[in-house]
PAFI-637528 format. One record per residue (C-alpha): residue number from 1; residue in one letter; x, y, z. Coordinates in steps of 0.25 Angstrom, whole numbers. Layout:
N
<atom i="NUM" aa="A" u="X" v="Y" w="Z"/>
...
//
This chain:
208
<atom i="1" aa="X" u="169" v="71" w="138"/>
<atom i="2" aa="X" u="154" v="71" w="132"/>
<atom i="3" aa="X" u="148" v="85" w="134"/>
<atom i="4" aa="X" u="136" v="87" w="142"/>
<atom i="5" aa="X" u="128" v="89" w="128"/>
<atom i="6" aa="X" u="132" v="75" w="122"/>
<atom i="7" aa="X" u="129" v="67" w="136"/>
<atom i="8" aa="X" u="114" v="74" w="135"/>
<atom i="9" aa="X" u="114" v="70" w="121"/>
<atom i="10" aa="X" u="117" v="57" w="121"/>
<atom i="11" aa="X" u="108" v="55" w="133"/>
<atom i="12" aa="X" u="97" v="60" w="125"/>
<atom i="13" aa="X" u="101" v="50" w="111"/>
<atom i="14" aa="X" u="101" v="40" w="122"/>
<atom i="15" aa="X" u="86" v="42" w="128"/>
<atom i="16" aa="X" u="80" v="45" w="113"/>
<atom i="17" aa="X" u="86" v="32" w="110"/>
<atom i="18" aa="X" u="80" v="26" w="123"/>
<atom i="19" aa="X" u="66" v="32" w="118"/>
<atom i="20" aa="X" u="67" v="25" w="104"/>
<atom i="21" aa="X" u="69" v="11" w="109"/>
<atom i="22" aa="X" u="57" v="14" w="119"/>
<atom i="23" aa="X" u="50" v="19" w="108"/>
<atom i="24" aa="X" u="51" v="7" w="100"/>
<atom i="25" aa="X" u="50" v="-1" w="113"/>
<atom i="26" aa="X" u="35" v="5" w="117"/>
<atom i="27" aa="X" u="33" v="5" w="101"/>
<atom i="28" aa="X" u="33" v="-12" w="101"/>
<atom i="29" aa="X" u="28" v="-15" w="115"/>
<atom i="30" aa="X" u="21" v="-5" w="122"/>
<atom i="31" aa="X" u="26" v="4" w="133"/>
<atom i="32" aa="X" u="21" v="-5" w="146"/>
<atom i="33" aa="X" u="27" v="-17" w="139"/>
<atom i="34" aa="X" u="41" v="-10" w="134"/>
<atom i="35" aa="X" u="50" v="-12" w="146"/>
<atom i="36" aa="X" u="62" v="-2" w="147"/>
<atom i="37" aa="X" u="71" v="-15" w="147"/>
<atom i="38" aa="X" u="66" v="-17" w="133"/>
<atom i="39" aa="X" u="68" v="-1" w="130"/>
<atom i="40" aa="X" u="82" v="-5" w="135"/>
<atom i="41" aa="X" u="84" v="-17" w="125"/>
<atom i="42" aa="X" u="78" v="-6" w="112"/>
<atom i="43" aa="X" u="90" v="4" w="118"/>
<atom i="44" aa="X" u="99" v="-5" w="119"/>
<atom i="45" aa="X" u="101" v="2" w="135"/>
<atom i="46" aa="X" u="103" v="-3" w="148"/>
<atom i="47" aa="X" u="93" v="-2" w="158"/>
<atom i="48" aa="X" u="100" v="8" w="167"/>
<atom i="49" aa="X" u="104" v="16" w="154"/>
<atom i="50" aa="X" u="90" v="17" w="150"/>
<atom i="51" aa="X" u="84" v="23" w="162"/>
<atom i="52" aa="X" u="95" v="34" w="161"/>
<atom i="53" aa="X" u="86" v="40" w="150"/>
<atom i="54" aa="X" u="74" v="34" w="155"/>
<atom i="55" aa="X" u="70" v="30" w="170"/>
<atom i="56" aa="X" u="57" v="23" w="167"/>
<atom i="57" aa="X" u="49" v="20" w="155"/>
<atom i="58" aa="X" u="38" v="33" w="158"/>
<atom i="59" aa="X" u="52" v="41" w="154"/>
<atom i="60" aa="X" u="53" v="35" w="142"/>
<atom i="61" aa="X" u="37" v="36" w="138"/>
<atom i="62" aa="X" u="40" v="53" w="144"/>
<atom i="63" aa="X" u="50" v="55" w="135"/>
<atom i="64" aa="X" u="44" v="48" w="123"/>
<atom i="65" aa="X" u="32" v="56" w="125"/>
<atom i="66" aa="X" u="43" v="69" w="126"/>
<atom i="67" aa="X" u="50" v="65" w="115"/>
<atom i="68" aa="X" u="37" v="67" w="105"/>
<atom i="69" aa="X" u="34" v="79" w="113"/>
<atom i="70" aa="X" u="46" v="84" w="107"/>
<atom i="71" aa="X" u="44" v="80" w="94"/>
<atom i="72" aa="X" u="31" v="87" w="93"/>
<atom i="73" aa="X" u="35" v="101" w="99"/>
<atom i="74" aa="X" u="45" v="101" w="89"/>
<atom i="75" aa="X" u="34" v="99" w="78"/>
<atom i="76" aa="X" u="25" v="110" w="83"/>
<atom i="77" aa="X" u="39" v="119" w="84"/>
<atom i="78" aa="X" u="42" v="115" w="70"/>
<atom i="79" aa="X" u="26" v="122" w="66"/>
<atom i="80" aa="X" u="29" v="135" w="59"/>
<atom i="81" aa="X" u="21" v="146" w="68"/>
<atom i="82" aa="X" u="11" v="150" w="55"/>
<atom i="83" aa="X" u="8" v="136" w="51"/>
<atom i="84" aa="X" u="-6" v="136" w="56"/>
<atom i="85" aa="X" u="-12" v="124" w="63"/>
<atom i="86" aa="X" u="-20" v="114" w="52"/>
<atom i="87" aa="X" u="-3" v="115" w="45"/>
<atom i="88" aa="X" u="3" v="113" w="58"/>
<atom i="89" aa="X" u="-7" v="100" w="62"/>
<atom i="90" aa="X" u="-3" v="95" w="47"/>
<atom i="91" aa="X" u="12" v="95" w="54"/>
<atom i="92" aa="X" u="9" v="89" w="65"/>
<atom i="93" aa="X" u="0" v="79" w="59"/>
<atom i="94" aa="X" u="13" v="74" w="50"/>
<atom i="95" aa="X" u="22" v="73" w="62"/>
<atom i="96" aa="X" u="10" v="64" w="69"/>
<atom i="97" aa="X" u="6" v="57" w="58"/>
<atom i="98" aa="X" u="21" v="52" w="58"/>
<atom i="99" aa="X" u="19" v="47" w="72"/>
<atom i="100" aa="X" u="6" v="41" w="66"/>
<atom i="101" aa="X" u="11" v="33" w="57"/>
<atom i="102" aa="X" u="23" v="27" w="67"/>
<atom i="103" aa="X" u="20" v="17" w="74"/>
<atom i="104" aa="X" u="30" v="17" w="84"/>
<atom i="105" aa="X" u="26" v="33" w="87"/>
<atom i="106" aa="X" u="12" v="28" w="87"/>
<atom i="107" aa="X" u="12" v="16" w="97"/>
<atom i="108" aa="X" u="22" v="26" w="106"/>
<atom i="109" aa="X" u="10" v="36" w="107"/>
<atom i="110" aa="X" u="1" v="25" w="111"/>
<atom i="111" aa="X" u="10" v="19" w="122"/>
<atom i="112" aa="X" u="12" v="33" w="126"/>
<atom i="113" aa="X" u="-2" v="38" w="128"/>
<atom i="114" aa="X" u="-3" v="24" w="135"/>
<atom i="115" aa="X" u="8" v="26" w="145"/>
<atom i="116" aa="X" u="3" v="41" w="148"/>
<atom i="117" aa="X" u="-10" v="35" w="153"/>
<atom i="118" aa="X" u="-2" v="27" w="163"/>
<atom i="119" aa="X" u="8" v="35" w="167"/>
<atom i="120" aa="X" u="6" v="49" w="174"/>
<atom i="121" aa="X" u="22" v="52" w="168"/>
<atom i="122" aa="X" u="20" v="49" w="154"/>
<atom i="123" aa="X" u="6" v="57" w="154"/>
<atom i="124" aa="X" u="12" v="69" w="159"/>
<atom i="125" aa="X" u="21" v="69" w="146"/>
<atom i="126" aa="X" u="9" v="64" w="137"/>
<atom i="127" aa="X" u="2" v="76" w="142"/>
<atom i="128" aa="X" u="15" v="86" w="141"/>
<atom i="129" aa="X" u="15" v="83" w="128"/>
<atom i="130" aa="X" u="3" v="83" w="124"/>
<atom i="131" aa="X" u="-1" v="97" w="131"/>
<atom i="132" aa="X" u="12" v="102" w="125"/>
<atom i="133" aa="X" u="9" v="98" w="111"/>
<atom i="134" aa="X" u="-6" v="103" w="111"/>
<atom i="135" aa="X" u="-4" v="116" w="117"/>
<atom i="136" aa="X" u="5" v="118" w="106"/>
<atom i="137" aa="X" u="-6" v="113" w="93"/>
<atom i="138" aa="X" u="-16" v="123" w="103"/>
<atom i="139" aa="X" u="-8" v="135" w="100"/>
<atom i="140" aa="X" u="-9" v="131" w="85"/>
<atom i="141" aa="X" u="-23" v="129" w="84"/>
<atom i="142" aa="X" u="-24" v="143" w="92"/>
<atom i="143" aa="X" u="-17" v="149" w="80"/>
<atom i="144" aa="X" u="-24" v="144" w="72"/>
<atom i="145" aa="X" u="-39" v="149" w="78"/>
<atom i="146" aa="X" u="-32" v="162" w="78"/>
<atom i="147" aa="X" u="-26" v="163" w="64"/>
<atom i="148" aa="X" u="-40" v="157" w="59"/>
<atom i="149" aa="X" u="-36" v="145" w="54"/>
<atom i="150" aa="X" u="-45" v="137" w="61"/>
<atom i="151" aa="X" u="-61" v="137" w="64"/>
<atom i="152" aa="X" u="-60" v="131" w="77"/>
<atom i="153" aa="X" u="-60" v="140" w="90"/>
<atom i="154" aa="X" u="-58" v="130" w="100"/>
<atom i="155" aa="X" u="-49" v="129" w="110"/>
<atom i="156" aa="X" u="-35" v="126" w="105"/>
<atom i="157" aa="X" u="-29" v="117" w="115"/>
<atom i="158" aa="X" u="-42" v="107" w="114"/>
<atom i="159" aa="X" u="-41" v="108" w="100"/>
<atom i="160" aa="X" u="-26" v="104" w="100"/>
<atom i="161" aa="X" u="-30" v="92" w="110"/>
<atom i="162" aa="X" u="-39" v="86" w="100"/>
<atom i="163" aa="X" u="-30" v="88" w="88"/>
<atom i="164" aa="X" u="-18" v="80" w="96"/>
<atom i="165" aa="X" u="-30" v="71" w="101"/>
<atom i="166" aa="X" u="-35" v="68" w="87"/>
<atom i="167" aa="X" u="-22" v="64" w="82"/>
<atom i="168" aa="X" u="-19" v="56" w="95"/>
<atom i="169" aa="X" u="-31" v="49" w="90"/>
<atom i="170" aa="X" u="-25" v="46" w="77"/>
<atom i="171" aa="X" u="-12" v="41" w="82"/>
<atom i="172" aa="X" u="-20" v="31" w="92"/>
<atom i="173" aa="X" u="-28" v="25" w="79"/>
<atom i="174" aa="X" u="-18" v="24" w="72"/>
<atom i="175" aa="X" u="-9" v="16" w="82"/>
<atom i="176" aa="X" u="-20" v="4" w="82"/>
<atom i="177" aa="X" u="-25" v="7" w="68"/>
<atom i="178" aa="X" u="-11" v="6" w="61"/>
<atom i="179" aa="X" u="-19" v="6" w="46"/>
<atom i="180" aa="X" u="-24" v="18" w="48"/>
<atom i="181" aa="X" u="-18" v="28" w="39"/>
<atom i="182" aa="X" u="-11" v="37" w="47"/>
<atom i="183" aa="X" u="-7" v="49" w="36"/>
<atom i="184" aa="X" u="-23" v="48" w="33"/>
<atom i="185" aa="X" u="-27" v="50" w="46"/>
<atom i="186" aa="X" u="-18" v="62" w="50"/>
<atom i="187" aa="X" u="-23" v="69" w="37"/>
<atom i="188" aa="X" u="-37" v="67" w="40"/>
<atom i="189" aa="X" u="-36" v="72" w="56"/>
<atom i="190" aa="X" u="-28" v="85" w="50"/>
<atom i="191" aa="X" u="-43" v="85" w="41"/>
<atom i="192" aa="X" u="-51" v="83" w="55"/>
<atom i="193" aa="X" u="-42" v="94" w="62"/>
<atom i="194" aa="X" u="-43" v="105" w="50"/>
<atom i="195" aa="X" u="-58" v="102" w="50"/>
<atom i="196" aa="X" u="-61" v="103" w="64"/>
<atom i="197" aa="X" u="-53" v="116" w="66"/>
<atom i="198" aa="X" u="-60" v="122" w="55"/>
<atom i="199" aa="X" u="-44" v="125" w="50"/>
<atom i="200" aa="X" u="-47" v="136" w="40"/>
<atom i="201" aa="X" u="-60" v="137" w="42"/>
<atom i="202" aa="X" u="-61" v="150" w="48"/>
<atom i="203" aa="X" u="-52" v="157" w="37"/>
<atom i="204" aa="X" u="-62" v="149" w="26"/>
<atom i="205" aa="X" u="-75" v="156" w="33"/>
<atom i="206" aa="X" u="-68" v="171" w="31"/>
<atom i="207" aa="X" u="-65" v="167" w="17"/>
<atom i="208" aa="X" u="-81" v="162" w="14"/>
//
């Protein structure tokens, strides 16, 4: 007899694996025009399998959306606590130049941000996330008003927003604008950032 532990975990090999098809499903066709028929085809699945893991296609976007949720806690977890922010935007800014530079993770974002202006569901998680992540990058740039390591004295939850807004920005560009180099770009909005936080500025003035 399987334990209670396998069952759970092969339950959840079984949905990642559903999310990768749809993934390379929504990747090709879009999300309105991907049907979970053809989600069922990439899993190779039944229909009444599929909608054990996931009840409607909004599940599969949510959980999409969670999934990268995850992955980018864990990359704020892994920031050691004295890194300071301009080092910790650098780490960041690898992990999102990756994304960047995939197509597949770039045409998801897309079709996600589409969907969450048309479904109340998917918003919800868009925004969870997104508050999550950014009141995290706030609490950095608080630190690093307070250690001195940057000029600006703004507030640090606005400051974040337009960090995470700017590379948004980027990522968009670069989805219809494929020949744009994605490794230049990500060096020179790390440039614009450490410039328009004055990052070591203030230290500079004490030294002068």
């Amino acid at each position: 007899m399987k334990s209670k532990g396998t069952r759970n975990k092969n339950f959840q090999e079984r949905q990642d694996a559903v999310l990768r098809s749809a993934e390379a499903c929504f990747a090709r066709r879009g999300f309105h025009a991907t049907s979970m028929k053809e989600i069922c085809a990439e899993a190779n699945m039944s229909p009444g399998a599929l909608y054990r893991y996931f009840p409607s296609k909004d599940d599969i976007v949510s959980a999409l959306i969670e999934a990268d949720r995850v992955r980018w806690a864990a990359a704020m977890d892994a920031l050691p606590a004295n890194l300071g922010l301009m080092a910790a935007l650098h780490r960041l800014a690898e992990m999102g130049l990756a994304d960047l530079q995939n197509e597949t993770s770039s045409s998801i974002w897309v079709e996600t941000c589409a969907e969450a202006a048309r479904s109340p569901k998917v918003a919800r998680t868009m925004a969870e996330f997104y508050s999550e992540f950014e009141t995290r990058l706030a609490a950095l740039v608080e630190a690093a008003q307070r250690k001195r390591e940057i000029a600006s004295t703004d507030k640090p939850l606005p400051v974040a927003r337009l960090i995470v807004a700017a590379f948004d920005g980027l990522l968009l560009r670069r989805c219809f604008d494929p020949g744009l180099d994605a490794s230049r770009l990500t060096k020179e909005f790390l440039s614009f950032i450490d410039r328009a936080l004055g990052a070591g500025a203030s230290t500079r003035g004490e030294q002068a």
